[in-house]
C-alpha positions in Angstrom: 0.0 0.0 0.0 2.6 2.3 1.1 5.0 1.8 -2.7 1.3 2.4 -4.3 0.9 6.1 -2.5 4.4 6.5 -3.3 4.4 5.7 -6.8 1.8 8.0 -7.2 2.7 10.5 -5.2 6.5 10.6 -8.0 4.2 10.2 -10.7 2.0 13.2 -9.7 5.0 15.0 -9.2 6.7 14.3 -12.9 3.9 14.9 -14.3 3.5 18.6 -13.0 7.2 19.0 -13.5 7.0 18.0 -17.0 4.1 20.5 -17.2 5.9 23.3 -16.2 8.3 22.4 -18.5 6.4 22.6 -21.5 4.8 25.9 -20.2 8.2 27.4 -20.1 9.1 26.4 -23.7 5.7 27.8 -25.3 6.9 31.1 -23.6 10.8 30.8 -25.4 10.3 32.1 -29.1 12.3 31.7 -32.3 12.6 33.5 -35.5 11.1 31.8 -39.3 11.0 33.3 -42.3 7.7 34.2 -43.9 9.0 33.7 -47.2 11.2 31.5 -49.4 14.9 33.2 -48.7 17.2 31.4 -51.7 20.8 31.5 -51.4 23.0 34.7 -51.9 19.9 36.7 -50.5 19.9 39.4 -47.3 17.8 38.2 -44.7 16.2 41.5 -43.6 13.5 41.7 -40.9 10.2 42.2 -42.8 10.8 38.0 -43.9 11.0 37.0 -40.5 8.6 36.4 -37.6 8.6 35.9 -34.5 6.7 32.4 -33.5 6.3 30.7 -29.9 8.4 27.6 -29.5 6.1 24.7 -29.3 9.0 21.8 -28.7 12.1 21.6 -26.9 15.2 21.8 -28.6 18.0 19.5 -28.6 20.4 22.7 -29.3 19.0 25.5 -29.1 21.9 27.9 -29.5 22.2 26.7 -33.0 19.1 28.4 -34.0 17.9 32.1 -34.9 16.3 33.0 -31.4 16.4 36.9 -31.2 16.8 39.6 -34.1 20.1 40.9 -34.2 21.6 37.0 -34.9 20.2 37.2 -38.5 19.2 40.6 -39.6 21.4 41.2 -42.6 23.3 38.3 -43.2 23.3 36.6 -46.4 21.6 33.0 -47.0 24.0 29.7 -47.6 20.8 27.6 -48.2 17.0 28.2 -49.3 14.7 29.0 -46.1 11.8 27.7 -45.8 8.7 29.7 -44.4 7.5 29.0 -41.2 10.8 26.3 -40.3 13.6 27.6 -37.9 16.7 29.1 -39.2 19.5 27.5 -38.2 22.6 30.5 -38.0 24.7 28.1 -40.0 22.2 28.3 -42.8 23.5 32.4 -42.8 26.5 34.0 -43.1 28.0 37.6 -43.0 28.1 39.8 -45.6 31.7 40.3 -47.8 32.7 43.2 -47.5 35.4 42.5 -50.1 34.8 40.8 -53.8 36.9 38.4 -55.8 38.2 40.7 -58.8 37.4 43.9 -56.8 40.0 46.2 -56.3 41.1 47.1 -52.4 43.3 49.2 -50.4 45.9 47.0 -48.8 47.9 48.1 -44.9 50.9 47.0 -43.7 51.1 48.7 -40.2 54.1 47.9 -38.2 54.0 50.9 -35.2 54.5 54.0 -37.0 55.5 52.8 -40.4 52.4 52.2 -42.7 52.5 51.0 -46.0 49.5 50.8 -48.6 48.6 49.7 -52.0 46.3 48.7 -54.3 45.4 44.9 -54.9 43.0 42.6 -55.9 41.0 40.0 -53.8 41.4 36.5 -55.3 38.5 35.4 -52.8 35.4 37.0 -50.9 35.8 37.7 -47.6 34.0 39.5 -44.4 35.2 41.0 -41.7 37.5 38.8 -40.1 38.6 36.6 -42.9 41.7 35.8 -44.3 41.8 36.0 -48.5 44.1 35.8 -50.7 45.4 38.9 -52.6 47.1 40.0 -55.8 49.2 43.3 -55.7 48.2 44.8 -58.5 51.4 46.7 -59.6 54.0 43.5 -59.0 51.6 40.3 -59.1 52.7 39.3 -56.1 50.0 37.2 -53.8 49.8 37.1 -50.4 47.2 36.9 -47.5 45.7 39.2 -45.6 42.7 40.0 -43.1 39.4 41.9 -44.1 39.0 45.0 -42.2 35.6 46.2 -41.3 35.9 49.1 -43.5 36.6 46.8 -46.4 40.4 47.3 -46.8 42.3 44.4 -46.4 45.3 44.4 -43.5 48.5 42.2 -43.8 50.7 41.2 -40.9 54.3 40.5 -41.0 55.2 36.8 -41.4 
Protein backbone atom coordinates (compact mmCIF):
# COMPACT_ATOMS: atom_id res chain seq x y z
CA UNK A 1 0.00 0.00 0.00
CA UNK A 2 2.64 2.28 1.06
CA UNK A 3 5.00 1.75 -2.65
CA UNK A 4 1.31 2.40 -4.30
CA UNK A 5 0.94 6.13 -2.51
CA UNK A 6 4.40 6.50 -3.27
CA UNK A 7 4.43 5.72 -6.81
CA UNK A 8 1.79 8.05 -7.21
CA UNK A 9 2.71 10.50 -5.22
CA UNK A 10 6.50 10.56 -7.95
CA UNK A 11 4.25 10.17 -10.70
CA UNK A 12 2.00 13.19 -9.73
CA UNK A 13 4.99 15.04 -9.20
CA UNK A 14 6.68 14.32 -12.88
CA UNK A 15 3.94 14.90 -14.29
CA UNK A 16 3.49 18.57 -12.99
CA UNK A 17 7.15 19.04 -13.51
CA UNK A 18 7.02 18.04 -16.99
CA UNK A 19 4.15 20.53 -17.21
CA UNK A 20 5.87 23.35 -16.23
CA UNK A 21 8.26 22.39 -18.48
CA UNK A 22 6.36 22.64 -21.50
CA UNK A 23 4.77 25.91 -20.22
CA UNK A 24 8.21 27.36 -20.15
CA UNK A 25 9.07 26.39 -23.72
CA UNK A 26 5.69 27.80 -25.33
CA UNK A 27 6.95 31.12 -23.65
CA UNK A 28 10.81 30.81 -25.39
CA UNK A 29 10.29 32.11 -29.06
CA UNK A 30 12.27 31.74 -32.32
CA UNK A 31 12.56 33.48 -35.49
CA UNK A 32 11.08 31.82 -39.25
CA UNK A 33 11.01 33.27 -42.31
CA UNK A 34 7.73 34.21 -43.90
CA UNK A 35 9.01 33.69 -47.20
CA UNK A 36 11.16 31.54 -49.37
CA UNK A 37 14.94 33.18 -48.71
CA UNK A 38 17.25 31.43 -51.67
CA UNK A 39 20.76 31.52 -51.37
CA UNK A 40 23.00 34.73 -51.91
CA UNK A 41 19.90 36.68 -50.50
CA UNK A 42 19.93 39.42 -47.28
CA UNK A 43 17.82 38.17 -44.65
CA UNK A 44 16.18 41.53 -43.58
CA UNK A 45 13.46 41.66 -40.89
CA UNK A 46 10.25 42.22 -42.77
CA UNK A 47 10.83 38.02 -43.93
CA UNK A 48 10.96 37.00 -40.48
CA UNK A 49 8.61 36.42 -37.59
CA UNK A 50 8.60 35.90 -34.46
CA UNK A 51 6.71 32.45 -33.48
CA UNK A 52 6.34 30.69 -29.92
CA UNK A 53 8.42 27.61 -29.48
CA UNK A 54 6.08 24.66 -29.26
CA UNK A 55 9.01 21.83 -28.67
CA UNK A 56 12.12 21.57 -26.94
CA UNK A 57 15.24 21.82 -28.55
CA UNK A 58 18.02 19.53 -28.55
CA UNK A 59 20.37 22.66 -29.34
CA UNK A 60 18.99 25.54 -29.12
CA UNK A 61 21.91 27.89 -29.46
CA UNK A 62 22.20 26.70 -33.04
CA UNK A 63 19.07 28.37 -34.05
CA UNK A 64 17.87 32.06 -34.86
CA UNK A 65 16.29 32.99 -31.44
CA UNK A 66 16.41 36.88 -31.20
CA UNK A 67 16.79 39.64 -34.10
CA UNK A 68 20.13 40.86 -34.22
CA UNK A 69 21.59 36.99 -34.90
CA UNK A 70 20.21 37.20 -38.47
CA UNK A 71 19.21 40.59 -39.57
CA UNK A 72 21.44 41.22 -42.59
CA UNK A 73 23.34 38.33 -43.17
CA UNK A 74 23.26 36.56 -46.39
CA UNK A 75 21.60 32.97 -47.00
CA UNK A 76 24.01 29.67 -47.59
CA UNK A 77 20.77 27.63 -48.24
CA UNK A 78 17.01 28.21 -49.30
CA UNK A 79 14.72 28.98 -46.12
CA UNK A 80 11.80 27.73 -45.83
CA UNK A 81 8.70 29.74 -44.40
CA UNK A 82 7.54 28.99 -41.19
CA UNK A 83 10.79 26.29 -40.32
CA UNK A 84 13.64 27.61 -37.88
CA UNK A 85 16.75 29.11 -39.23
CA UNK A 86 19.51 27.52 -38.21
CA UNK A 87 22.57 30.51 -38.03
CA UNK A 88 24.74 28.05 -39.97
CA UNK A 89 22.18 28.32 -42.81
CA UNK A 90 23.50 32.37 -42.79
CA UNK A 91 26.52 34.01 -43.12
CA UNK A 92 28.04 37.57 -42.99
CA UNK A 93 28.07 39.83 -45.62
CA UNK A 94 31.67 40.27 -47.85
CA UNK A 95 32.71 43.25 -47.49
CA UNK A 96 35.36 42.52 -50.08
CA UNK A 97 34.80 40.85 -53.83
CA UNK A 98 36.92 38.42 -55.75
CA UNK A 99 38.18 40.74 -58.84
CA UNK A 100 37.41 43.92 -56.80
CA UNK A 101 40.00 46.23 -56.27
CA UNK A 102 41.06 47.10 -52.44
CA UNK A 103 43.34 49.20 -50.45
CA UNK A 104 45.88 47.05 -48.78
CA UNK A 105 47.90 48.14 -44.92
CA UNK A 106 50.93 46.97 -43.73
CA UNK A 107 51.11 48.66 -40.23
CA UNK A 108 54.07 47.86 -38.21
CA UNK A 109 54.03 50.95 -35.20
CA UNK A 110 54.46 54.02 -37.03
CA UNK A 111 55.51 52.82 -40.40
CA UNK A 112 52.38 52.19 -42.65
CA UNK A 113 52.47 51.04 -45.99
CA UNK A 114 49.51 50.84 -48.55
CA UNK A 115 48.58 49.72 -51.99
CA UNK A 116 46.30 48.66 -54.30
CA UNK A 117 45.37 44.89 -54.90
CA UNK A 118 43.04 42.59 -55.86
CA UNK A 119 40.99 40.04 -53.75
CA UNK A 120 41.35 36.45 -55.28
CA UNK A 121 38.54 35.37 -52.78
CA UNK A 122 35.38 37.01 -50.91
CA UNK A 123 35.84 37.75 -47.59
CA UNK A 124 34.01 39.46 -44.36
CA UNK A 125 35.23 40.97 -41.65
CA UNK A 126 37.47 38.78 -40.12
CA UNK A 127 38.64 36.55 -42.87
CA UNK A 128 41.73 35.79 -44.31
CA UNK A 129 41.79 36.00 -48.51
CA UNK A 130 44.06 35.80 -50.65
CA UNK A 131 45.42 38.92 -52.56
CA UNK A 132 47.09 40.05 -55.83
CA UNK A 133 49.16 43.33 -55.73
CA UNK A 134 48.18 44.81 -58.54
CA UNK A 135 51.38 46.72 -59.63
CA UNK A 136 53.97 43.49 -59.01
CA UNK A 137 51.57 40.29 -59.08
CA UNK A 138 52.69 39.35 -56.09
CA UNK A 139 49.99 37.18 -53.84
CA UNK A 140 49.80 37.10 -50.43
CA UNK A 141 47.25 36.86 -47.49
CA UNK A 142 45.70 39.17 -45.61
CA UNK A 143 42.68 39.95 -43.07
CA UNK A 144 39.39 41.85 -44.12
CA UNK A 145 39.04 45.05 -42.16
CA UNK A 146 35.61 46.18 -41.30
CA UNK A 147 35.86 49.15 -43.46
CA UNK A 148 36.60 46.83 -46.45
CA UNK A 149 40.40 47.27 -46.84
CA UNK A 150 42.28 44.35 -46.40
CA UNK A 151 45.29 44.38 -43.50
CA UNK A 152 48.45 42.18 -43.84
CA UNK A 153 50.70 41.23 -40.87
CA UNK A 154 54.33 40.50 -41.02
CA UNK A 155 55.24 36.77 -41.40
Amino acid sequence: MMRLLLRRTLLAIALLAAAGAAQAYAQETVLVTTRVIYPGETVTTDALEEVPLRRQLRNPAAFARAWEQIDGKVARRTLLPGRLIGLSAVRDAYLVETGKPVQVRFVQGVLEISVAGVPLQAGAAGDLVKVRNIDSGVVFTGTVMGDGSIRVSES
